[in-house]
C-alpha positions in Angstrom: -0.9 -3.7 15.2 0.5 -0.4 15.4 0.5 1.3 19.2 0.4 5.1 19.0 2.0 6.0 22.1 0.8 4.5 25.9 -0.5 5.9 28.7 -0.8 5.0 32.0 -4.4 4.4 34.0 -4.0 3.6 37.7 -6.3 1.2 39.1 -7.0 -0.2 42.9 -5.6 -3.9 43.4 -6.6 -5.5 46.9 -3.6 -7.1 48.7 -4.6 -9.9 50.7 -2.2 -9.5 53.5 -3.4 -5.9 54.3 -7.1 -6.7 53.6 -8.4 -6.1 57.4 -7.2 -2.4 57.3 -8.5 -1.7 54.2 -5.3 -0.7 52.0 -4.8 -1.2 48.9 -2.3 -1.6 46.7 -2.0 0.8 43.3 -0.1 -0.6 40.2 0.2 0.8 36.9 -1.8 -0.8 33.7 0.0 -0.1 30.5 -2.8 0.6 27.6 -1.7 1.2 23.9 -3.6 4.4 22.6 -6.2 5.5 21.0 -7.8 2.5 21.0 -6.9 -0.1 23.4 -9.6 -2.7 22.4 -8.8 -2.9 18.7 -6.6 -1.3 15.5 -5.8 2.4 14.8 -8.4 4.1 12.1 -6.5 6.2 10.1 -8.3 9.5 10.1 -8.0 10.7 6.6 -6.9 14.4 6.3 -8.9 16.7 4.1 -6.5 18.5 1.5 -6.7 21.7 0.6 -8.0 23.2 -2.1 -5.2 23.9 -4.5 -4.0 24.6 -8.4 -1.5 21.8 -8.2 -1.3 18.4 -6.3 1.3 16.4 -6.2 0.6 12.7 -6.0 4.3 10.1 -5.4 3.8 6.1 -5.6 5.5 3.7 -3.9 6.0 -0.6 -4.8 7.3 -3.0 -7.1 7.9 -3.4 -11.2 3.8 -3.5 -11.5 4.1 -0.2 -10.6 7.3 0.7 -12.1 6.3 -0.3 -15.5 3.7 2.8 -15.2 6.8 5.1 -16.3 8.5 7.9 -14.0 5.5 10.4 -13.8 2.9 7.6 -14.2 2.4 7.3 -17.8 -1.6 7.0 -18.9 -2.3 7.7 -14.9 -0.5 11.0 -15.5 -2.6 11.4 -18.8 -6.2 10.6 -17.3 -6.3 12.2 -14.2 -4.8 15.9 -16.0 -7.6 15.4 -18.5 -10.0 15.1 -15.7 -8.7 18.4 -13.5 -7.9 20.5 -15.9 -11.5 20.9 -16.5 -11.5 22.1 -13.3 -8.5 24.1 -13.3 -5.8 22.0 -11.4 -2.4 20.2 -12.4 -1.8 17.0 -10.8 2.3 16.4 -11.1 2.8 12.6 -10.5 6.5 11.3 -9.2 6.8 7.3 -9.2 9.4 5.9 -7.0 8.6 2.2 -7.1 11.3 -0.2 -8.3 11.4 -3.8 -10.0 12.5 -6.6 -8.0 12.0 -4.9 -4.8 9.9 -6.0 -1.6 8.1 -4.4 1.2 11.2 -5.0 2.8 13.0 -2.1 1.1 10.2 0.8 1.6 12.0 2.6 4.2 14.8 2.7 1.8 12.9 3.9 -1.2 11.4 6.5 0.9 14.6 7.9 2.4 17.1 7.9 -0.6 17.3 9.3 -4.2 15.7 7.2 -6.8 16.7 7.0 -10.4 14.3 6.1 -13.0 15.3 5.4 -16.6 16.8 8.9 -17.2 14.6 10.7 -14.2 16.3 11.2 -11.2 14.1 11.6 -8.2 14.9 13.4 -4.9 14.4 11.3 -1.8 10.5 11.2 -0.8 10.5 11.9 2.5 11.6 15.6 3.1 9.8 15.9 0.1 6.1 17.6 -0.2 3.3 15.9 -1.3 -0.7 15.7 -0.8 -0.8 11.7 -1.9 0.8 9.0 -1.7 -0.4 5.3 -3.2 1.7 2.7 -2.1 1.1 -0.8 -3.9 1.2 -4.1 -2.5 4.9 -5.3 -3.6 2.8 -8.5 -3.4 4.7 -9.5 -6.6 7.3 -9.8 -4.4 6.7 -11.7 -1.4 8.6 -12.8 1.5 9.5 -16.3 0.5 12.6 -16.3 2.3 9.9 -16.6 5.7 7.1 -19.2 6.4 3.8 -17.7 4.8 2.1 -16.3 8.0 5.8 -15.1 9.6 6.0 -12.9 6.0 2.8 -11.7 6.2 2.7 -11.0 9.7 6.5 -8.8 8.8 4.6 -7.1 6.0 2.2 -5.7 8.5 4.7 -4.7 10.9 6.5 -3.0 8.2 3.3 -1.4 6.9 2.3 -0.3 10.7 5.9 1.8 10.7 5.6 3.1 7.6 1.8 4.9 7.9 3.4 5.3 11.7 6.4 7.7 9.8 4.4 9.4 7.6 1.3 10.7 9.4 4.1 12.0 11.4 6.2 13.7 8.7 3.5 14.1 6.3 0.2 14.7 8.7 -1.6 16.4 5.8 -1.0 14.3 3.2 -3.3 11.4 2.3 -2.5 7.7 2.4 -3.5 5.2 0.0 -3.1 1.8 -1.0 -3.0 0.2 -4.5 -3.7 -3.8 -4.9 -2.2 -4.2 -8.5 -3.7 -6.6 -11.4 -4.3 -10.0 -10.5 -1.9 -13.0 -11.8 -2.6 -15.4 -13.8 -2.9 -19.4 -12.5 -2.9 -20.6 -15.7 0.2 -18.5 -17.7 1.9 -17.1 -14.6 5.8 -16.7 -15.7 5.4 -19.5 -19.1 7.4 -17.7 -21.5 10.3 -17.0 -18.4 10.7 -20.2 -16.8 9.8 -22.9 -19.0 10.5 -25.6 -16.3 7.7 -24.5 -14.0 4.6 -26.8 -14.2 1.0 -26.0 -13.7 1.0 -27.0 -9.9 4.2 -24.4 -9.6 2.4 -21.4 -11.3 -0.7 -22.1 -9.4 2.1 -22.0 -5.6 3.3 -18.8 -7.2 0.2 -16.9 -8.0 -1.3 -18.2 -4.5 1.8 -16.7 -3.0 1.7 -13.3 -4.3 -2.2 -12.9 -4.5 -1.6 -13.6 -0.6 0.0 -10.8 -0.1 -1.6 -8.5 -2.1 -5.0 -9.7 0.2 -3.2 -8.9 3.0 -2.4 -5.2 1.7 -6.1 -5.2 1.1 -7.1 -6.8 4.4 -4.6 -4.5 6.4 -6.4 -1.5 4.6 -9.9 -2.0 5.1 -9.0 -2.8 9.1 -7.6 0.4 9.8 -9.7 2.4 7.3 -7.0 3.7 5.0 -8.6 4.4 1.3 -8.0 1.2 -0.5 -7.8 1.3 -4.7 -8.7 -2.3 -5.2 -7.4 -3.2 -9.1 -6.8 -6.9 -8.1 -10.5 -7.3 -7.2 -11.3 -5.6 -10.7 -9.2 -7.6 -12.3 -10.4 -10.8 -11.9 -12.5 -13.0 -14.3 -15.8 -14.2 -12.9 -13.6 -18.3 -12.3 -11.5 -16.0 -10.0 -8.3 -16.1 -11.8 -6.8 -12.8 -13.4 -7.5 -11.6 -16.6 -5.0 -12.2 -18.9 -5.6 -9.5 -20.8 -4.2 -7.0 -18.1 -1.2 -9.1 -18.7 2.2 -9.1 -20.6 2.2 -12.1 -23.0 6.0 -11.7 -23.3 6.6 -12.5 -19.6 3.4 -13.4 -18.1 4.1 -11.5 -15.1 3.9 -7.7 -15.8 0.9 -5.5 -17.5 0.3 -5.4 -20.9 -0.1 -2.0 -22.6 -3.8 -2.9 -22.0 -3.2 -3.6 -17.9 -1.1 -0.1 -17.9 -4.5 2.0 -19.1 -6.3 -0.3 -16.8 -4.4 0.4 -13.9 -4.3 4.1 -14.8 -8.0 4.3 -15.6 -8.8 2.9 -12.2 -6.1 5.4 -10.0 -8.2 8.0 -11.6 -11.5 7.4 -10.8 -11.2 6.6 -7.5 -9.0 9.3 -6.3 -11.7 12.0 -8.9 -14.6 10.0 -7.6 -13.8 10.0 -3.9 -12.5 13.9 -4.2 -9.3 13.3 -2.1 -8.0 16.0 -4.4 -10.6 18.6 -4.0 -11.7 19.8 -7.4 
């Protein structure tokens, strides 16, 4: 888990050979701070009150497919402040085919989008950030619990950077739309059976759960679409999904994701109103 700095406590140790005169030997105990017997708690900033917010996004093709400036999000949450007289501007740096493994790079460079181009994020200023899951692109290349123990190192550096360069700006994760067991990729790779599209969906629902399990531990606002997603026999709802690849959201799973982006962040007033 992440260690925010260390600091030193001294403590008395008796030394056995000097134990008739009564001295004692000092030695230094290294504690990781704040909170030496458990995780960090992200302490959310409060925002201030503003006529325009800027909200960026961060992840993979699920969030990609939202459009440069968020598409129907972009749509839904103007609607919603412009009643109370505010702009929200939306900038979308995620990036198909891309895992948590390239973050620091999609933060720290220029991103092009279609015909957008985007300045690097990080010098940049913003009041939110969402970053997805990039769950539909795990680490396969590693044993299941090495990759999901490298996406929460990677995760721990990258809230570790930008409550640093960004301390009053707001973090939050996205989990995207749940996959499909029973369609997952049919129309792109005809050779996969049922047993394979089950192996792939429990791979990349395993990391999105461990975005959403690293979230909830260290208290970081959490906008759970998988969990929404799902029908009541626990697989996702297909109707979220693109029937030409089976992978990405349909025009339906767009307004879905940008329907639930909005309300949270209007509901929980992370952007004051």
């Amino acid at each position: 888990m992440l260690t925010i700095g260390t600091f030193y406590v001294w403590k008395k140790q008796t030394n056995s050979t000097k134990a008739a005169e009564g001295l004692a030997k000092v030695v230094p105990t290294v504690i990781a701070s704040p909170t030496p017997a458990g995780p960090f708690k992200y302490i959310i900033p409060k925002i201030e009150k503003k006529r325009e917010y800027q909200i960026v996004m961060l992840g993979d093709s699920m969030t990609y497919s939202l459009g440069p400036h968020g598409g129907p999000f972009y749509e839904y949450i103007n609607d919603l402040y412009r009643k109370e007289n505010h702009g929200i501007l939306i900038d979308n740096y995620a990036q198909p085919s891309t895992s948590i493994l390239t973050i620091q790079d999609a933060m720290n460079r220029e991103q092009k989008f279609w015909d957008v181009d985007l300045p690097p994020l990080m010098p940049r200023k913003f009041d939110l950030i969402l970053i997805e899951s990039f769950g539909y692109n795990p680490l396969s290349q590693f044993p299941r619990e090495e990759g999901l123990r490298k996406q929460r190192e990677i995760l721990d550096k990258t809230v570790t950077d930008l409550t640093k360069s960004h301390p009053k700006a707001v973090i939050m994760f996205v989990a995207t739309i749940a996959p499909s067991k029973t369609t997952f990729a049919k129309n792109v790779d005809l050779n996969m059976n049922q047993s394979g599209r089950k192996n792939e969906v429990d791979e990349r629902s395993a990391f999105i759960l461990n975005h959403v399990a690293y979230a909830k531990l260290h208290n970081i606002p959490l906008i759970n679409i998988y969990e929404k997603s799902l029908k009541p026999s626990g697989d996702g709802n297909v109707e979220y999904i693109n029937p030409d690849d089976n992978i990405h959201p349909s025009a339906v799973g767009i307004k879905f994701i940008g329907q639930e982006l909005t309300d949270f962040i209007y509901a929980s007033n992370i952007l004051p109103k």
